[in-house]
N, C-alpha and C positions, 0 to 999 in steps of 0.2 A: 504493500500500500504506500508505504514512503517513497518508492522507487519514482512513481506515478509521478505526482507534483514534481520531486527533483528530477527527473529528465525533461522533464517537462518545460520547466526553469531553464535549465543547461541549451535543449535545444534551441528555444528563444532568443539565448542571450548568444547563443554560437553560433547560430545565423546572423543576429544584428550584428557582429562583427565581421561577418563579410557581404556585410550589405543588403540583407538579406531581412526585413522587417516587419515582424507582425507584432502586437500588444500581447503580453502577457496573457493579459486575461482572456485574451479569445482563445490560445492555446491550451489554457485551463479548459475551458469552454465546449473545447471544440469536441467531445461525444456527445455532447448536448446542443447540435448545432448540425444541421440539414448542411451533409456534402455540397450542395449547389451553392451555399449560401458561402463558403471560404472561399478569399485571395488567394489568388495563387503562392502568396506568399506564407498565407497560414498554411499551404500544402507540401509547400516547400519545407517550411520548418515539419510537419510531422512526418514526412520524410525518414526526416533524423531522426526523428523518435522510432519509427518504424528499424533504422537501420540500426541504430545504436541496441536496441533490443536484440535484436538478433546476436549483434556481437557479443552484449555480455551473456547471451545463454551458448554464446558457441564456448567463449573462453571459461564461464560456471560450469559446464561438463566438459573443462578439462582436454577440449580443444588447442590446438596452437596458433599463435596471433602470425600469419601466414598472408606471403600475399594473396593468395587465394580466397582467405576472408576480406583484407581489405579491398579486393578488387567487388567481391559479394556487394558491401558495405558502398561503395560506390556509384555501384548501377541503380540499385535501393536511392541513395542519394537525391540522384540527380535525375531518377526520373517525371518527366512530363515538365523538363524542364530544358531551357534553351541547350544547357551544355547535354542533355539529351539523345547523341551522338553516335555514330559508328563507333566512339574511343569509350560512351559508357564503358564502364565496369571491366575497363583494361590498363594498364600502364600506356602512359601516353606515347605515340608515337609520330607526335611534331611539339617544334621547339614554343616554350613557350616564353614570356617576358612578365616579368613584375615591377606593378609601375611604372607603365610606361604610357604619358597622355596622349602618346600617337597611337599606340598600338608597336611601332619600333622598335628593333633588338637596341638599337643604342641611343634610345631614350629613356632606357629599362633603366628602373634602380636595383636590380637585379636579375641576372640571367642564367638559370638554372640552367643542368648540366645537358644536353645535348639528348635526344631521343636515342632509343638501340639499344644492341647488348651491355652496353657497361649500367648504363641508366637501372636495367632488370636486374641484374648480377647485385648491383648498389642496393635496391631495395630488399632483395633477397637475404644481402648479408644482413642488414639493417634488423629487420626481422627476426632471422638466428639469433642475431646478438641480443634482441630483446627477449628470446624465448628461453634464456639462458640464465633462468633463475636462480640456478646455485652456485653462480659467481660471486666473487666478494665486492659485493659493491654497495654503497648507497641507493637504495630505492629510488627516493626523490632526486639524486645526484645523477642516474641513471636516465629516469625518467624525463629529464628535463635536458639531459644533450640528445636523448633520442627524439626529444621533441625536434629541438634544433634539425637535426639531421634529416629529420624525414621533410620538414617546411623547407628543407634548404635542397632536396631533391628535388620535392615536387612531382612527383610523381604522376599526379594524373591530369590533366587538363583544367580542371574544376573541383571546388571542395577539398583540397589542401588542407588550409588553415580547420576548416570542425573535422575532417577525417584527422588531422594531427592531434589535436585536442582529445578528441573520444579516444585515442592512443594513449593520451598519458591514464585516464583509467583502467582500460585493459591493463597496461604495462603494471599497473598499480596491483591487479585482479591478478595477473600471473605472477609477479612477485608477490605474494598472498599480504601484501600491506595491508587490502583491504579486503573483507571476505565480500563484501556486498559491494555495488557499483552506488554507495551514498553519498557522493560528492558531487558537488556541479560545479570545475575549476571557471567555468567560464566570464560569468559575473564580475570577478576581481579583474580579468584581463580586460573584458571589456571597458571597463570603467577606468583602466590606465593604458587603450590600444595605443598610442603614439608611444609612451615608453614600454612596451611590451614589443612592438615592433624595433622600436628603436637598438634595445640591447638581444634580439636575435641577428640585425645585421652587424653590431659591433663584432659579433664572435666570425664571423665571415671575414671582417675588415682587419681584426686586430688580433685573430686567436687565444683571444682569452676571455677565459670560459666566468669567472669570478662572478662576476655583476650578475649578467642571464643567469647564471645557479641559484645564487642570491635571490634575486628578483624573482625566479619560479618558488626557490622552496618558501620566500613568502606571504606569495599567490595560494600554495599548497593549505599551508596553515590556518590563514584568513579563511578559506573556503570551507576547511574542515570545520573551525569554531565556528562558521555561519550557516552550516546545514545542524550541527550537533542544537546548536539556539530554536531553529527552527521546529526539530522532532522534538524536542522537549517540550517548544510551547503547543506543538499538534498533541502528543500526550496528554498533556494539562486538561489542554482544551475538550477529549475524548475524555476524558475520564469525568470532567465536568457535564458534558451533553449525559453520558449515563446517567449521574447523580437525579436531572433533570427527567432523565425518563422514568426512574427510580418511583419520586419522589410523585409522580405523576399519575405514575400505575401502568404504563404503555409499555406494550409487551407482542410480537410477532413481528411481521416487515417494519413496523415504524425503529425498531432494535436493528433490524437487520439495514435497515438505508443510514441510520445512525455511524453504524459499523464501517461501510461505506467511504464516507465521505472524508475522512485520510488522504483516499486515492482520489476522488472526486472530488472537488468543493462547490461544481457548477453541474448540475444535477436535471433530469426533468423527467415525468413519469413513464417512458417507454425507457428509457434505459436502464431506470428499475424494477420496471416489469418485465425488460429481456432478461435483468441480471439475477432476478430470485424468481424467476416462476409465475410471477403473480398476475393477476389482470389487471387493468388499468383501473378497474371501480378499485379493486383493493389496494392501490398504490397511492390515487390520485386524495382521499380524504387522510392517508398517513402523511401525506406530504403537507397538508394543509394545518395538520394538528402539529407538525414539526414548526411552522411559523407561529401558530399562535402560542407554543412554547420559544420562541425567540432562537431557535436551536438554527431555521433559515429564515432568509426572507428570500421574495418573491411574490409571485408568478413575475418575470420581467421576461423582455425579449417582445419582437414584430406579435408573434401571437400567446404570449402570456403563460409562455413552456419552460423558460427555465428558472430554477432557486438557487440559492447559492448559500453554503453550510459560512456565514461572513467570519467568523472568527477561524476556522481553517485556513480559510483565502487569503484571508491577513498575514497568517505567518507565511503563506508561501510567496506572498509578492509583497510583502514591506523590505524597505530598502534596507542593506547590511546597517546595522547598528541604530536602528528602527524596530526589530521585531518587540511586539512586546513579550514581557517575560512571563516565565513561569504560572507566575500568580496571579497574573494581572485579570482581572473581571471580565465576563463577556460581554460581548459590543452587543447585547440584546438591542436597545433601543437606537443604533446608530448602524444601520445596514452598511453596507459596500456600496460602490456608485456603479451602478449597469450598465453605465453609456457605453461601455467600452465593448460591452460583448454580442 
């Protein structure tokens, strides 16, 4: 259920960092939200969500992080989308430029290495050496020049920068740093991308690695103590809405949509009548006694379909060092704003 929001988050913010932009809340939103009705750019982002899943259930059963997956992870990507391609879900096989406002190799602020064998062989090794857990190494020290390495490839045509990103989890998951994929590094980079860019090309220009290590492992840190902030106050918060159902006397699906909304925060009655069974008469008045316990608000949206569980939501889109805490009271009387979704 945690997984849900924080990929969710990650995806988001790993796209706006390559241009790539929808609002949070609609990404929360969006199983509660008629296919027709998403930008291409909400599609874009769940995409990732899409691919990133798969990676971490390839690399959870002990899979190897393989160019094979990340080519998988690629096609997933980028489909129904411009870079869309004969080169989807391949190693790229023409030259590409970064930063370049013509389009020109030598207008580029950087020009990766050349299409062909050595390019394959590069990311092959890259790989190995990532799958190479029982070296002696720093995790995060490891993690953070394979970051480098593999941006500084480039390997595919498109999606580089979140294919690199969603690597330092994996990389994370195979060196069992983390048993669970509950980080979302993306946030902290994004909210410093000029010096985030900035000391990945110093290590190209000057080979030294100091600063970039530095500066990832703490990206690493910051991200860890602002998801840990966040599950605690979903905790809180969950163990509050019981009390409230508790104390109420509500007892069958209204427990069960309660249970829920961890993973969901943006809710509406078919997707919890596909997800327990139920019929819509028996979902649609648990949904409304959950408002008049403050637990959501809503009906909002064009036709009056979706809720939204607001003190969940909060922890998952308050800005780092915003979340509120532990104990802090629910927003019963002060819903969420729904313009966004």
């Amino acid at each position: 259920m945690f997984l849900r929001p924080t990929l969710r988050r990650e995806a988001q913010s790993t796209s706006a960092l390559e241009g790539t932009f929808a609002p949070l809340e609609q990404v929360l939103a969006s199983d509660a939200t008629e296919i027709s009705g998403r930008s291409k750019e909400l599609q874009e982002v769940l995409n990732y969500v899409e691919a990133a899943t798969l990676a971490y259930d390839a690399i959870g059963e002990g899979r190897p992080l393989n160019v094979g997956l990340l080519e998988t992870v690629h096609s997933i990507l980028v489909r129904g989308t411009d870079a869309d391609t004969d080169q989807a879900g391949k190693i790229r096989e023409s030259q590409v430029a970064i930063g370049s406002p013509t389009g020109a190799i030598e207008d580029a602020r950087f020009v990766p290495m050349p299409a062909g064998v050595a390019l394959n062989v590069a990311v092959q090794d890259l790989t190995r050496w990532v799958n190479d857990s029982g070296a002696a190494r720093d995790p995060i020290v490891a993690a953070a020049m394979a970051h480098y390495q593999f941006e500084t490839l480039h390997p595919f045509t498109d999606g580089n920068g979140r294919i690199g990103r969603l690597m330092v989890v994996l990389q994370f998951m195979t060196d069992r740093l983390v048993t669970e994929p509950l980080i979302s590094v993306s946030p902290w980079f994004e909210a410093r991308r000029t010096t985030y860019q900035e000391h990945l090309a110093e290590v190209s220009a000057t080979g030294d690695w100091d600063l970039w290590i530095t500066f990832f492992a703490e990206g690493v840190a910051a991200s860890a103590d602002d998801v840990a902030q966040r599950v605690t106050r979903m905790l809180a918060v969950q163990a509050q809405y019981v009390q409230i159902l508790q104390e109420a006397g509500a007892r069958g699906v209204i427990r069960d949509i309660v249970d829920a909304l961890i993973g969901d925060q943006v809710i509406n009655v078919s997707m919890m009548s596909d997800r327990f069974g139920r019929t819509p008469q028996a979902v649609s008045p648990a949904l409304q006694r959950l408002v008049e316990l403050g637990i959501l608000s809503g009906p909002y949206g064009n036709y009056g379909r979706q809720y939204i569980a607001d003190d969940v939501f909060l922890a998952v889109t308050a800005p780092p060092g915003r979340i509120p805490s532990r104990d802090a009271p629910l927003r019963r009387d002060t819903p969420s704003n729904p313009s966004a979704l």
